[in-house]
VOPAGU-2260 file (C-alpha; in pm, 1 decimal, decimal comma):
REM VOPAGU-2260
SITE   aa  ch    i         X         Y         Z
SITE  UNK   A    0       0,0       0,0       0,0
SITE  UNK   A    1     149,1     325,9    -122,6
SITE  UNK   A    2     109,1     669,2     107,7
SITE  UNK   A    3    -149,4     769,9    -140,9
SITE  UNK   A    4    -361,1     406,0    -117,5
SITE  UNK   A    5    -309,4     460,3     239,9
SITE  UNK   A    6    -456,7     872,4     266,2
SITE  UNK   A    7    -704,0     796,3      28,1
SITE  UNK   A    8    -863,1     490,7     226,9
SITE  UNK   A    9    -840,6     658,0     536,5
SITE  UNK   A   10   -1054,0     962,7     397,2
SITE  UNK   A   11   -1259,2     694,9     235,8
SITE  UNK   A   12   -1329,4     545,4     575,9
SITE  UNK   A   13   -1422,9     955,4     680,8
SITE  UNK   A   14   -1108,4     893,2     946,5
SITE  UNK   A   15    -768,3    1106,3     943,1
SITE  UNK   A   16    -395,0     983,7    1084,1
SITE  UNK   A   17    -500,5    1135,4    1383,1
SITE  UNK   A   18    -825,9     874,0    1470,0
SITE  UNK   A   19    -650,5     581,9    1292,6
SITE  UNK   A   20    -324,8     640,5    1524,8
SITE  UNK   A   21    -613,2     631,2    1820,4
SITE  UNK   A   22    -775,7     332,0    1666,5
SITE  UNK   A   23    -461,3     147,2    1624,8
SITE  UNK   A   24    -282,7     308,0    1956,8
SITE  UNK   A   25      45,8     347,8    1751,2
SITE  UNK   A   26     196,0     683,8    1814,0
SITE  UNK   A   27      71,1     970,2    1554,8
SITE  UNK   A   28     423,7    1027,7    1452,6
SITE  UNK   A   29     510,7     672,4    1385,3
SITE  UNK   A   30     159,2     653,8    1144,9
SITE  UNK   A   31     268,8     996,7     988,1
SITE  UNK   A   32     596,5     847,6     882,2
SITE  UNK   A   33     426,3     574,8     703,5
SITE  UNK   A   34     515,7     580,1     308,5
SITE  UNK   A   35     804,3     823,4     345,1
SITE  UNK   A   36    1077,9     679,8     591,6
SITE  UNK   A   37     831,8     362,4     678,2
SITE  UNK   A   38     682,1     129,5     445,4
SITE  UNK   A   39     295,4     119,4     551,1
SITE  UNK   A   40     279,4    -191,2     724,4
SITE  UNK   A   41     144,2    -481,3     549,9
SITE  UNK   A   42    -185,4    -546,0     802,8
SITE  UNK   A   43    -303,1    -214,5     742,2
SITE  UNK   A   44    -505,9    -300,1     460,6
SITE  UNK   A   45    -697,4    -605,2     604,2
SITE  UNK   A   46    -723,3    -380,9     984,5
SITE  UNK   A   47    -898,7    -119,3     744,2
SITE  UNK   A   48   -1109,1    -403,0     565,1
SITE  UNK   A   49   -1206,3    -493,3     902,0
SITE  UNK   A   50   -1303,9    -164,9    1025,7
SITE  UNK   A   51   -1509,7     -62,7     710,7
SITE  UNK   A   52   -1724,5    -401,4     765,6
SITE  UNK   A   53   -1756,5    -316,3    1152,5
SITE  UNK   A   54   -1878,9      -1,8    1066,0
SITE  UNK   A   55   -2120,7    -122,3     832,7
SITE  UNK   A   56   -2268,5    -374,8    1069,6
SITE  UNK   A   57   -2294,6    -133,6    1359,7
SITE  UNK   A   58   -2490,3      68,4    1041,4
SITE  UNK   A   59   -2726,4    -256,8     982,4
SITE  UNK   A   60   -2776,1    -318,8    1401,8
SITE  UNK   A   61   -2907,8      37,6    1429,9
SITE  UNK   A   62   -3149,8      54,2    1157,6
SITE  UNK   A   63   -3262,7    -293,5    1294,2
SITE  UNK   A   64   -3321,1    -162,9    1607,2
SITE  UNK   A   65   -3512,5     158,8    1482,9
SITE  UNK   A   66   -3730,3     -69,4    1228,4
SITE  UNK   A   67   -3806,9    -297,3    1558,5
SITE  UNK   A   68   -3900,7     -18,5    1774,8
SITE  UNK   A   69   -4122,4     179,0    1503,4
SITE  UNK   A   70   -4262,6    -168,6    1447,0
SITE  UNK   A   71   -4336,2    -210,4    1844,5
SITE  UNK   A   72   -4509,5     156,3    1832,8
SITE  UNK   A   73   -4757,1      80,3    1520,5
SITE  UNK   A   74   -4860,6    -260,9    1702,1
């Protein structure tokens, strides 16, 4: 994953270095080094795989729960 692969998935994801250094509790200026002195490490991709489908099911579980509950109401 190139610097650029790396930016563009993170803004893809809606998440800067800042929140992925957070995420991944790896020092901001080890993350901003990535690409330029450090190769991005190779489990980044599949970590940011994994959080795009997390996201998406925490998405599913709360419309879920709001279809339940206006379901519940109209009964």
């Amino acid at each position: 994953m190139t610097l650029d692969d790396f930016k563009e998935r993170l803004n893809s994801l809606n998440l800067n270095l800042t929140e992925f250094a957070e995420l991944t509790d790896i020092p901001y200026s080890t993350i901003s080094k990535y690409g330029r002195s450090n190769p991005v490490p190779l489990w980044v991709p599949k970590f940011l795989d994994m959080y795009e489908k997390t996201n998406e099911l925490d998405e599913f579980k709360l419309l879920i729960k709001e279809l339940n509950e206006k379901l519940n109401k109209d009964s």
